[in-house]
Structures are given as C-alpha cells and as structure tokens.
C-alpha positions as CSV (number, residue, x, y, z in Angstrom):
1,X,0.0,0.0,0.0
2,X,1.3,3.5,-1.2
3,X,1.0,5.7,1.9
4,X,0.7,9.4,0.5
5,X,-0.6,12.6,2.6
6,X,0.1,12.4,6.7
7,X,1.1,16.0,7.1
8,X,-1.9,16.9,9.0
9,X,-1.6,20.3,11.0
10,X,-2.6,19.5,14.8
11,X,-1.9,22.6,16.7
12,X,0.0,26.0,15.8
13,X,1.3,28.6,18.6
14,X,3.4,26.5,20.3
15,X,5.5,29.8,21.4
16,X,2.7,31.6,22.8
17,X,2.0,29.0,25.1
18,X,2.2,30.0,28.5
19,X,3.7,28.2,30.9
20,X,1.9,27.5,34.2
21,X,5.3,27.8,36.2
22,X,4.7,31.5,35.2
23,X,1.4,32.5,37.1
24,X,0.9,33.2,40.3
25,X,-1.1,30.7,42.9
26,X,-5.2,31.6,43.7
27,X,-5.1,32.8,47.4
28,X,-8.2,31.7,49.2
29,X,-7.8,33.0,52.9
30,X,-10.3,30.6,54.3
31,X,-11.0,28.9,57.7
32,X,-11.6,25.3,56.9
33,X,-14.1,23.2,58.5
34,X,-16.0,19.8,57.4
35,X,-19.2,21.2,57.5
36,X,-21.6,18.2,57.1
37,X,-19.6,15.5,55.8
38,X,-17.0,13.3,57.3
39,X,-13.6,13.0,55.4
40,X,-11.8,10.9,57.9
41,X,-11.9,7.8,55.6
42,X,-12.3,9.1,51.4
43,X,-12.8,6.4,49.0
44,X,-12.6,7.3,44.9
45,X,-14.3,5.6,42.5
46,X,-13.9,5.0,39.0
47,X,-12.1,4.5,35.6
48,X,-9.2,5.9,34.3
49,X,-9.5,9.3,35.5
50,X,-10.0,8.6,38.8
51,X,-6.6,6.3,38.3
52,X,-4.8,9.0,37.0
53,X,-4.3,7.4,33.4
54,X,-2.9,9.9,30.5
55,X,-0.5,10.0,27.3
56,X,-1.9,6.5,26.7
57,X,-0.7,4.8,29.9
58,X,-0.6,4.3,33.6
59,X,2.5,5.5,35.2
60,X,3.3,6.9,38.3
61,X,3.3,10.6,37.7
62,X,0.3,10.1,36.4
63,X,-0.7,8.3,39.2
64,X,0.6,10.5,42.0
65,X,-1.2,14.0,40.4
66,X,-4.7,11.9,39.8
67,X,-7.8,14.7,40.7
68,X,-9.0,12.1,43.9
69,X,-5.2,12.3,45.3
70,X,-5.2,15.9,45.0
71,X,-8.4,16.4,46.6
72,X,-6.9,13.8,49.5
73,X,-4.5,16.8,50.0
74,X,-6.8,18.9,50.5
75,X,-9.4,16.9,52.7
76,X,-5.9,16.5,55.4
77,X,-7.0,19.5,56.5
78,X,-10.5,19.0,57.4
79,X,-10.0,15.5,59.0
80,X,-8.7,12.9,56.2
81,X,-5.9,10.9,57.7
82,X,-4.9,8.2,55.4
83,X,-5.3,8.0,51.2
84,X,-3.7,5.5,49.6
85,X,-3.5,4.5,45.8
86,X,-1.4,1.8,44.2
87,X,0.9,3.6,42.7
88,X,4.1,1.7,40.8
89,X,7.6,1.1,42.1
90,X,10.2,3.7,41.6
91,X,11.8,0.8,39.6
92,X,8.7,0.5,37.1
93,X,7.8,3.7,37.3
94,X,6.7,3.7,33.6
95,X,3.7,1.2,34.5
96,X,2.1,0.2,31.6
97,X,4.2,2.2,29.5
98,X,2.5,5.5,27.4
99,X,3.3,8.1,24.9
100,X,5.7,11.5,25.0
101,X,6.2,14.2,22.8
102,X,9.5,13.5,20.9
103,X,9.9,16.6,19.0
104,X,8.4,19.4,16.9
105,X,9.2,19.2,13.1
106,X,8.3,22.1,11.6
107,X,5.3,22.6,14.2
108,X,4.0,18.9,14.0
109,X,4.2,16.4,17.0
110,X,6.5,13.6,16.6
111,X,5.2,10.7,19.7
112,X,7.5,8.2,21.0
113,X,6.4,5.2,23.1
114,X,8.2,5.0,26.5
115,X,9.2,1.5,27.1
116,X,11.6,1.2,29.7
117,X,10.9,0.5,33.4
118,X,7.7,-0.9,32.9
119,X,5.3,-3.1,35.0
120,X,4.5,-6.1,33.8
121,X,5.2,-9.3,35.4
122,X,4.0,-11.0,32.3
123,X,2.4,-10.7,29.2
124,X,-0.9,-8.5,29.7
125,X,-0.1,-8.6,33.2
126,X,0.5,-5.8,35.3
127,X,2.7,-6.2,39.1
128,X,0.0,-7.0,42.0
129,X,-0.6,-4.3,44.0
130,X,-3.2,-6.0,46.8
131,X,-2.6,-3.8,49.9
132,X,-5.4,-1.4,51.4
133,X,-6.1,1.5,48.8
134,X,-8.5,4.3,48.9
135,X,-8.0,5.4,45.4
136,X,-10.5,2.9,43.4
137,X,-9.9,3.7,39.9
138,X,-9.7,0.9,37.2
139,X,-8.5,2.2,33.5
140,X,-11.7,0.9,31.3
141,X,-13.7,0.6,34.1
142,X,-17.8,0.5,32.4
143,X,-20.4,1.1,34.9
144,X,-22.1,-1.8,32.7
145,X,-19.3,-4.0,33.8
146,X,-19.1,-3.1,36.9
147,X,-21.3,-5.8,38.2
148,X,-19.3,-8.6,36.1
149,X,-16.8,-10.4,37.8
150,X,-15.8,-11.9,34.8
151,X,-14.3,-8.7,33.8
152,X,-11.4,-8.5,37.0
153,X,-9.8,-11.1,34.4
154,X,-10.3,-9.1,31.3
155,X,-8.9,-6.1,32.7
156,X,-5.1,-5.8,33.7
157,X,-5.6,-2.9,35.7
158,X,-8.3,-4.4,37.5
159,X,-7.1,-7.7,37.8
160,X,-3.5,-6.4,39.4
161,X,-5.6,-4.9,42.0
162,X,-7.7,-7.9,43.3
163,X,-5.7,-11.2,45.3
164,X,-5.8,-14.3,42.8
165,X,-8.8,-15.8,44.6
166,X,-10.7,-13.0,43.8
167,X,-9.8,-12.8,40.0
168,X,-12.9,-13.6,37.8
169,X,-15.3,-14.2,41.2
170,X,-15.4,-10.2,42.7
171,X,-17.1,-7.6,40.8
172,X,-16.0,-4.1,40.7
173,X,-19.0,-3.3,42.5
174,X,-18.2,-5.4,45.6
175,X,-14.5,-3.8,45.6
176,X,-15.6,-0.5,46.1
177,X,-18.1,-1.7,48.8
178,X,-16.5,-3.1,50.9
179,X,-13.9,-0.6,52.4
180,X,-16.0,0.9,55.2
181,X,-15.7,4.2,54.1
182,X,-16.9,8.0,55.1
183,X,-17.2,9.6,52.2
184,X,-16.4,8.9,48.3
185,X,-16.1,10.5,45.1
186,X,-18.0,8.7,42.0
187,X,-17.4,9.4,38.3
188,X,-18.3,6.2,36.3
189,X,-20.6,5.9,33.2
190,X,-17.8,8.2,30.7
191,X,-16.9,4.6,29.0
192,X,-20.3,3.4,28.4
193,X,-20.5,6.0,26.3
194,X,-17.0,6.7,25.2
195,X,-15.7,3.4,24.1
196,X,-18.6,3.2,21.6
197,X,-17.8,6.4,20.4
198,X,-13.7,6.1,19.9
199,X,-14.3,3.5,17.9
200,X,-16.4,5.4,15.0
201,X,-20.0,4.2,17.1
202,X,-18.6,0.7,15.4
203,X,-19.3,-2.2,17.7
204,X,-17.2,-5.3,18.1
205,X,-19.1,-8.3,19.2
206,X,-16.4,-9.3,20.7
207,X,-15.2,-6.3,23.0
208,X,-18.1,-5.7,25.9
209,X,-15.9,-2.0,26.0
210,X,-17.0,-0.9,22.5
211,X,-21.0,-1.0,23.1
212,X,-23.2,1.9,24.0
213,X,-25.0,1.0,27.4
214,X,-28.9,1.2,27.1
215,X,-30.0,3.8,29.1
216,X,-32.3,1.2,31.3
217,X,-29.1,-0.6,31.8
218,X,-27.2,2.6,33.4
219,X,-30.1,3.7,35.8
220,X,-30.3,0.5,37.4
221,X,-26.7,-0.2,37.7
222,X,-26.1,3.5,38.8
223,X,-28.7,3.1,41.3
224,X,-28.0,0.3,42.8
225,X,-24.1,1.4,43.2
226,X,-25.0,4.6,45.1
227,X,-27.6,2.5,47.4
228,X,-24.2,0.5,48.7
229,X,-22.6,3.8,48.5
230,X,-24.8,5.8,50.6
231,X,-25.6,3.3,53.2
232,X,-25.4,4.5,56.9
233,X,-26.3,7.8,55.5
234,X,-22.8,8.3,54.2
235,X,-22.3,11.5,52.0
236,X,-20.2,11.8,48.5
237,X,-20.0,13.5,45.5
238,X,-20.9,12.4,41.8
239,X,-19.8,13.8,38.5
240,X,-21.7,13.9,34.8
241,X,-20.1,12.4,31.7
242,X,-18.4,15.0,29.0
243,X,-19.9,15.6,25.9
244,X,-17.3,13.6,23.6
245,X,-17.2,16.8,21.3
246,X,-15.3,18.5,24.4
247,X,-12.3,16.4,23.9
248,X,-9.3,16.4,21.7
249,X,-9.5,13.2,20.7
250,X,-12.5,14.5,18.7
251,X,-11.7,17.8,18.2
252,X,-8.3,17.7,16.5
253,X,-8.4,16.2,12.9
254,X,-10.8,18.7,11.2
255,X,-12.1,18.4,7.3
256,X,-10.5,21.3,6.9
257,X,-7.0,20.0,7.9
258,X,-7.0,17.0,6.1
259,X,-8.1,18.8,3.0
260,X,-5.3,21.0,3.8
261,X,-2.7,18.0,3.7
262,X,-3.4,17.2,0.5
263,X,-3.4,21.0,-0.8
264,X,0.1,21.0,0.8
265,X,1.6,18.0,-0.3
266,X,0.1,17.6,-3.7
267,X,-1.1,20.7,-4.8
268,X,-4.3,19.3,-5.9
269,X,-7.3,21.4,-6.0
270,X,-9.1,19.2,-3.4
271,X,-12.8,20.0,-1.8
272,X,-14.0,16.9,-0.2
273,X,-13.2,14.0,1.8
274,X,-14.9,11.1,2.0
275,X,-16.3,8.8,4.5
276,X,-18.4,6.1,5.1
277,X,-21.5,6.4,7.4
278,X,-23.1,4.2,10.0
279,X,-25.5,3.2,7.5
280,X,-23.1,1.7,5.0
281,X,-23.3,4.7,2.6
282,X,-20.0,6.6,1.3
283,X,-20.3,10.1,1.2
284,X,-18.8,13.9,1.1
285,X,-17.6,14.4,5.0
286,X,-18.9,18.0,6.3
287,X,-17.3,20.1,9.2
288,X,-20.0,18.5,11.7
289,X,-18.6,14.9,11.2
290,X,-16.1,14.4,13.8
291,X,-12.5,12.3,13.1
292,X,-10.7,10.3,15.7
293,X,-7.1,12.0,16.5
294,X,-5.7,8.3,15.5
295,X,-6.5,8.7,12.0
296,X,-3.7,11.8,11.8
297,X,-1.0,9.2,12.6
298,X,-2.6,6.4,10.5
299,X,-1.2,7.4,7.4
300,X,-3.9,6.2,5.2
301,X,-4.9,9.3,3.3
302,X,-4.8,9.0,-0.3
303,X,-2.9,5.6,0.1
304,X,-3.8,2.9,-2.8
305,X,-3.7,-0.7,-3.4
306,X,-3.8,-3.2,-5.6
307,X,-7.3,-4.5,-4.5
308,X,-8.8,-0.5,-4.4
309,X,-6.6,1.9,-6.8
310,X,-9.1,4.4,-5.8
311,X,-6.6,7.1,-3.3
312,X,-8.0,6.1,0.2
313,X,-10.8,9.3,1.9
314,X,-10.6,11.1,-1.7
315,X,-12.9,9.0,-3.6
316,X,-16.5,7.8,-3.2
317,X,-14.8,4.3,-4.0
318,X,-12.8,4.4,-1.2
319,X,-14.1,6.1,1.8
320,X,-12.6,6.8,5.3
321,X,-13.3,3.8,7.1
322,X,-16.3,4.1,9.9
323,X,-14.2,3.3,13.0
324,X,-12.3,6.6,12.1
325,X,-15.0,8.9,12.2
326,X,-18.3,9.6,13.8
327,X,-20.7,11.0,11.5
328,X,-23.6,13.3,12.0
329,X,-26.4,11.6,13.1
330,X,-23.9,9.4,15.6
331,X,-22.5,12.8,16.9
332,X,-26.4,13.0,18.1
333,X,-27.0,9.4,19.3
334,X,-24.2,9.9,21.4
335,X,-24.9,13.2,22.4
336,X,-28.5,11.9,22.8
337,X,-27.0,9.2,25.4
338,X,-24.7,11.4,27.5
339,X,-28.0,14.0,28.2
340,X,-29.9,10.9,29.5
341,X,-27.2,9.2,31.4
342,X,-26.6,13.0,32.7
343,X,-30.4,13.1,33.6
344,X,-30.4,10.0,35.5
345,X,-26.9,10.8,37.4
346,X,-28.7,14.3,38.1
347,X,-31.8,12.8,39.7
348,X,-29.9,10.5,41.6
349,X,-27.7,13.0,43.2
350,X,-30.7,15.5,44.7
351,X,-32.6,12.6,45.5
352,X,-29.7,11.1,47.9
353,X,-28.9,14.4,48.7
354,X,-25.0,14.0,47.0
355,X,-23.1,16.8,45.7
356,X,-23.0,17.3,41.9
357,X,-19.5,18.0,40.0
358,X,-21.0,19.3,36.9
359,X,-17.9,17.8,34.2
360,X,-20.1,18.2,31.6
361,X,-20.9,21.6,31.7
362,X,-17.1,22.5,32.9
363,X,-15.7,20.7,29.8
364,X,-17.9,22.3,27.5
365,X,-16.5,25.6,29.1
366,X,-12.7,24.5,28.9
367,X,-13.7,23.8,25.0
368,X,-15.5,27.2,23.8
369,X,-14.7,30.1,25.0
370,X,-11.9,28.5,27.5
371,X,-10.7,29.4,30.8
372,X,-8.1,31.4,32.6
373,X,-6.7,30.5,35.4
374,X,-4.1,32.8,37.1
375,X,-3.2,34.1,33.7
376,X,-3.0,30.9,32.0
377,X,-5.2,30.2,28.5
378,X,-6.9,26.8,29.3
379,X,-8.9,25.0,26.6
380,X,-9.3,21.8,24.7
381,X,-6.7,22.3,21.9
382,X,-4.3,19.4,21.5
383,X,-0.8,19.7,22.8
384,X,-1.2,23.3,24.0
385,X,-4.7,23.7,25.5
386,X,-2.8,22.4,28.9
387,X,-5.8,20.7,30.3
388,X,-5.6,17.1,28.1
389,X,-3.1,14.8,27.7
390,X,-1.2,13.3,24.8
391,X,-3.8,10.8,24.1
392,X,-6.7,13.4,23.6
393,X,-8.6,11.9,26.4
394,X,-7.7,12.2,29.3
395,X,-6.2,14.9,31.5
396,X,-2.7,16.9,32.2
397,X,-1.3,17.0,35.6
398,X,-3.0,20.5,35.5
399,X,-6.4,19.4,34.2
400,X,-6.5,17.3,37.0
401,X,-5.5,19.8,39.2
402,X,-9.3,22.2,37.9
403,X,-10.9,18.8,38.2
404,X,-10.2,18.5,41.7
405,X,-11.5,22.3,42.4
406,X,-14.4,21.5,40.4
407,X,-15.2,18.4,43.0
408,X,-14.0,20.5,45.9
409,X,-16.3,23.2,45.1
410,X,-19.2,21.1,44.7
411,X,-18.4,19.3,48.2
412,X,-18.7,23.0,49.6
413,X,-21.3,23.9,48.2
414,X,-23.6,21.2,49.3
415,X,-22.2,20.2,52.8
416,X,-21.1,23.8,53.6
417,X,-17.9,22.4,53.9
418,X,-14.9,24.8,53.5
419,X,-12.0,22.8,52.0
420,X,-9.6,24.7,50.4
421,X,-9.2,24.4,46.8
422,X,-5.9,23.1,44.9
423,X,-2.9,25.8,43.4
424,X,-3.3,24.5,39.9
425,X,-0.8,26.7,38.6
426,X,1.7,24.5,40.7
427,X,1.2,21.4,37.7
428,X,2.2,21.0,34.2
429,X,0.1,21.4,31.0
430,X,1.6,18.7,28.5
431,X,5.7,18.5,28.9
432,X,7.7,19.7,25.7
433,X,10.8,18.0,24.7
C-alpha cells in the first residue's frame, strides 16, 4: 500500500503558550471546617480518571497527580488521615508504559512510546498491587461492567488490584463496597459512552468495551451502586459524563485540515473528503462529522492498493473507514446518550442528597470560550490547551489539578464544607521536549 498525505496540521502557537510555572497561585484565605460530611476515611471511585491514566498509559506521575489524590491533600485539613493509591515502584515507574512528545518538526508532533521501566510481570499482566487502597480507579472501568466479575480477568488494571482468589469471582462493585468508608467521590458511566464512540460508534461483538450501554441498563446499575454507596447515611459526591465533542481526541483532525494536507503536499485542487456512514453509505464528509485523533498518525490518506486503486478518503470508492470517524447523526445518538445518562446521574444526586461536580458543563467551558486560570489560556486544543493529555482523552497534571476544584467546590457547596481548593498553577500542562 502507497502511503501518501500524513502532514496533517494539529496545533499551531506552540510559542505563545504559557507556561503554568509562570502565574501566580489563587489565594483563598479561608477557615476550613468539614461542614456536614465526614472526610476521615475518602474512597474514589472510577475509571481511568479517577486512576490517574494519561499519554496512553498508567505510570506513576500520572498516578501520584490523579484529581482524587489531589483532593486527599486537601481533605488532610478538614480530618482525612490516610489516602492511599497503588501507585508503581520507583523501579517500574513507567507502569504500563505511554506516549511523549519526541519533537516538533516544523510545528507537527512527533510521539514516541516509552518502554523502559515498565510493569508487567507478564504478558498483559500488570505487578500485583493487593494492599489497602482508597484510590479505586480501574482504567476501562464501564459502569455496565461493573457488576461482572468476569471482567477483573479481562482487565489488567483491574485484575493487578484484586488477590488471585478474587480474579474472575469479585465484581468491581463489591471492591468499592467493601472498604467501610466516610465519604467517596463517583465518576463512572464516561466509558459506556466513550468506548462506543472512539471506535467510530462501530461495535465489536467481541469487545463488551465498544457498546453503548442502554439507558435502562445505566439507571439500574447506577442506582444500585450509590444505594451500597450511601448506606449508613454516608455522604459523596458524583460527576456527569463529557460531551465527547469536548475532547481532543475528537476535536483535533478537522475536514478542513486534512483537506489542507493534501493541498500541501500535492497541490491538488481538493474540496472533499470522503467517509463512510453508519448506514453503509460513502459520502462527502462536512465540518459537523467528527474524526478520531488516530486517524492523523494512521497514514492512510490517499494511500492505494492493488485491491482499491481508488486514493484512500478522496474517492467515493474508497471512503474513510467508519471506526475513524463519527458521522452526524452518531454525533447526536451519542450526544442523545450522555443527556440521559446525565439526567439519570442528576436525579440520583438530589434525590440522595450528594453533591454534583457538573464535568459536563465544565468541559464544555474549557472547549469554547476557554478558561483562565491565574493568567493561563486553558482550553481543549491538542498539545497546548494544557488541560488534556497526549492521548486526547484524558487529563494533564494541571487538568487534574481544575478537576479536583471542580469536585472541591461542589463538596462545599452542598455540605457547607470549606475545604480549600488546589494551586493548579503548581502542575504541568503537556511537557515539551
């Protein structure tokens, strides 16, 4: 296969970007009290953001700057004593290895895999970490799955958290039950939505992470995880799922840059890209059709082959395949998905009287127009937008950092706690070469 146009602009400005080592800390001045709620013994729960996941991987700085540790911090003050998380060995620090930024060539991101100092004692299998933890979060964790406990053997970072009796016979569920907590933080149900939806809304029989969770499905399991959650009247807070249009994972690869690739490198007089829809019918892409950041490093547009001559995205013939792209009307259905699930999370919260970490509305924010914080330019552009990570998903050190004032600031609000927030200006956006 003849590989041809792959010089797809990401990001431009990487000289204006300002540094958060530049700005000056929030000063809050506050007398701190509990209010309510008692933080004496904080459990998180959740998937990869709650674990502190980014540039592709889990790995220990990752791990140590995850938004439920740095809310820990915080919660010392108003009567936390103990957080743990299962953070890697100095010695494989790199966990399950992830991605870096190499180098800029001529303002485009070259990504190199780190692969040293990893954690693996074995092929798909991370080192057991099986001591007491408070910080819950399981990388792919689906609320849909969290009632499986066939899926502690499916899942690495799941299964290196659970004692080899427990592997394939404990449900996620039960784990996060059982640790006779005071208080917790909840923010599952983004990968019931998400996994469909990185995938081009194409479903693989044959991954239970790539389907979209029926919205009956998600009530009851959501419901039914706060009841164990809230027993003994114990307090908490809850988040919303992101739109997916929020992120850079979707946000990145425009029409308009990969129509711009081609201009570039070919100097053909191109106007439209092609792509096949979810209903098996090729056609001219528009700027509301949304393509996966993969698809820049793929290297497929314009290629040819022997079996399809036809240049790969810029003919009818041969049409951007759908697991690269989410088309109009599955831009809605999963848009249509998050605003229930968001209902039902919503509902849930006033009913049980929980504070509400509004994600979705904050993302949406960080996205169009952006934030300032302490003279930093926050948004959702990749590389330089500081608050995602290499992988377009998930968040910086410094995105974190916002997430845990967004949490913190709900807590206060509804227990009339007073719990300082973080100094995100202390953490890194993405780190240049």
């Amino acid at each position: 296969m003849k590989k041809v146009f792959k010089n797809i602009a990401l990001y431009i400005g990487i000289l204006s970007t300002i540094l958060a080592s530049s700005c000056k800390p929030e000063i809050e001045g506050l007398q701190t009290t509990a209010g309510q709620a008692d933080f004496s013994k904080y459990i998180a729960v959740g998937n990869s953001l709650t674990a502190g996941f980014a540039d592709g991987g889990l790995y220990l700085e990752g791990q140590k700057v995850a938004f439920p540790n740095l809310i820990a911090e915080q919660l010392q003050q108003v009567g936390n004593t103990n957080f743990r998380s299962p953070f890697f060995s100095e010695t494989e620090r790199n966990g399950s290895g992830y991605i870096q930024l190499q180098a800029l060539v001529e303002g485009q991101p070259i990504m190199e895999n780190v692969t040293d100092n990893l954690a693996y004692r074995a092929a798909g299998k991370l080192s057991k970490y099986t001591e007491d933890i408070e910080n819950l979060g399981v990388p792919g964790m689906r609320l849909d799955l969290s009632t499986q406990d066939w899926f502690g053997a499916l899942n690495m970072y799941f299964e290196r958290l659970l004692p080899d009796s427990d592997v394939g016979a404990k449900t996620y569920m039960q784990f996060a039950t059982e640790k006779n907590h005071t208080f917790f933080s909840f923010w599952l149900g983004n990968n019931d939505v998400l996994g469909y939806a990185m995938n081009g809304a194409v479903t693989n029989p044959t991954d239970p992470t790539t389907v979209l969770t029926e919205t009956a499905t998600f009530e009851q399991v959501y419901s039914g995880f706060i009841e164990a959650l809230t027993t003994n009247d114990r307090k908490g807070v809850v988040a919303t799922i992101p739109d997916v249009t929020a992120i850079p994972f979707f946000t990145t690869v425009t029409r308009a840059a990969l129509i711009a690739a081609v201009k570039a490198e070919s100097g053909q007089d191109v106007q439209d890209i092609y792509i096949m829809t979810g209903n098996g019918i090729p056609r001219a892409a528009t700027d509301d059709d949304l393509f996966v950041l993969p698809f820049a490093s793929a290297g497929l547009l314009g290629s040819t082959s022997v079996e399809n001559p036809a240049p790969y995205g810029l003919h009818p013939l041969n049409p951007v395949e759908s697991n690269y792209v989410l088309d109009t009307d599955e831009v809605a259905s999963v848009q249509a998905r998050v605003t229930a699930f968001n209902r039902i999370i919503k509902n849930i919260a006033e009913a049980k009287k929980l504070a509400l970490a509004d994600a979705h509305a904050y993302l949406n924010r960080v996205k169009e127009p952006g934030i300032m914080y302490n003279g930093v330019a926050i948004n959702a552009s990749f590389i330089t937008g500081n608050a995602f990570s290499l992988d377009g998903v998930h968040l910086t050190p410094m995105g974190n950092a916002l997430m845990a004032n967004l949490f913190i600031e709900a807590i206060n609000k509804q227990y009339g706690s007073k719990i300082p927030k973080v100094d995100a200006s202390q953490y890194r956006g993405v780190k240049f070469p």
